[in-house]
C-alpha positions, 0 to 999 in steps of 0.5 A: 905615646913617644915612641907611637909619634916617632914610628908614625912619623917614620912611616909617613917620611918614607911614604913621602919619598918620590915614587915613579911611575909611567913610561916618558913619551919619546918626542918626535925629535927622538927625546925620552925625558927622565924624572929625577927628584932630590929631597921630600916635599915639605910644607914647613921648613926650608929644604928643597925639594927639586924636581928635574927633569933631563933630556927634554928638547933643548931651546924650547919650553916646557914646565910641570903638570901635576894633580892628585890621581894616576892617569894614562891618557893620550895627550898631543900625541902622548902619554899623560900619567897624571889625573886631570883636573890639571894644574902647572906651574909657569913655562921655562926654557928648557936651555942646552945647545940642540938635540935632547940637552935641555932641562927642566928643574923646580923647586916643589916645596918653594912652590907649595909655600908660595901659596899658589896652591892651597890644595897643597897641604900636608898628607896631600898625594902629588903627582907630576909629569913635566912636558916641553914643547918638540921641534919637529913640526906638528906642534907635538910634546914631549911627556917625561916619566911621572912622579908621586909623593905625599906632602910632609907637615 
C-alpha cells in the first residue's frame, strides 16, 4: 500500500505543474504578456508559488484573474481564457520605467492559505490570467497567456 500512496502522490505532484495555455492579447500600446510560474501550488507548507507575469504596461495597474474552467472570450478588447465566474485578487503597480517594462508577481500559495478563498482547496483546477490596464486611450487592457495547475494538499 506504500509504494500504491507514493506513485499516486507522483502522479498528482506532476499533474500540479503549471500548464500553459492561450495566446496573450497584445495591448494597444504594443505589450504581449507572458506568464511564468516557479513552484506548485500547496495548501500546507511554506514554498512559494510565484505567478508572474512580464511585459505588461509599465506604471499602470494590473492583477490576477482566476476560476476554475478554460474560456475564450472577448473581454475590452481581448482575449479572456479563463472561465467566469471570475475571481481577482487586489490591483498592484505593474512598476518599470515606460513601455512594456512592467510587472506583475504574486505568491499563489500565500494567497490560498490566507483563506480569502475557500473554494481553493486541495485536487481544485485553477486557472489564471493576469490583465493590467493600457495607456493608450480607449480604456483597453492587456491579457497575459493563461496558466492551470491543481492544488496539492
Amino acid at each position: 500500500l506504500g509504494d500504491v500512496t507514493r506513485r499516486a502522490a507522483v502522479l498528482l505532484q506532476d499533474a500540479s505543474a503549471p500548464g500553459f495555455y492561450c495566446t496573450p492579447s497584445p495591448s494597444a500600446s504594443g505589450c504581449i504578456a507572458r506568464t511564468q510560474a516557479q513552484g506548485c501550488a500547496h495548501v500546507a507548507g511554506n514554498e512559494p508559488f510565484v505567478i508572474r507575469a512580464h511585459a505588461v504596461v509599465a506604471r499602470s495597474i494590473g492583477g490576477l484573474l482566476y476560476g476554475f474552467g478554460r474560456a475564450s472570450l472577448p473581454f475590452f478588447g481581448a482575449t479572456l481564457c479563463v472561465q467566469p465566474p471570475l475571481r481577482r485578487t487586489p490591483h498592484r503597480p505593474t512598476g518599470g520605467a515606460q513601455g512594456c517594462s512592467g510587472a506583475l508577481a504574486l505568491d499563489f500559495n500565500a494567497w490560498i492559505r490566507s483563506g480569502i478563498d475557500p473554494a481553493l482547496g486541495p485536487g481544485v483546477q485553477v486557472h489564471t490570467q493576469h490583465w493590467f490596464l493600457d495607456s493608450a486611450p480607449g480604456q483597453r487592457i492587456g491579457l497575459s497567456d493563461a496558466i492551470e495547475f491543481t492544488v496539492l494538499p
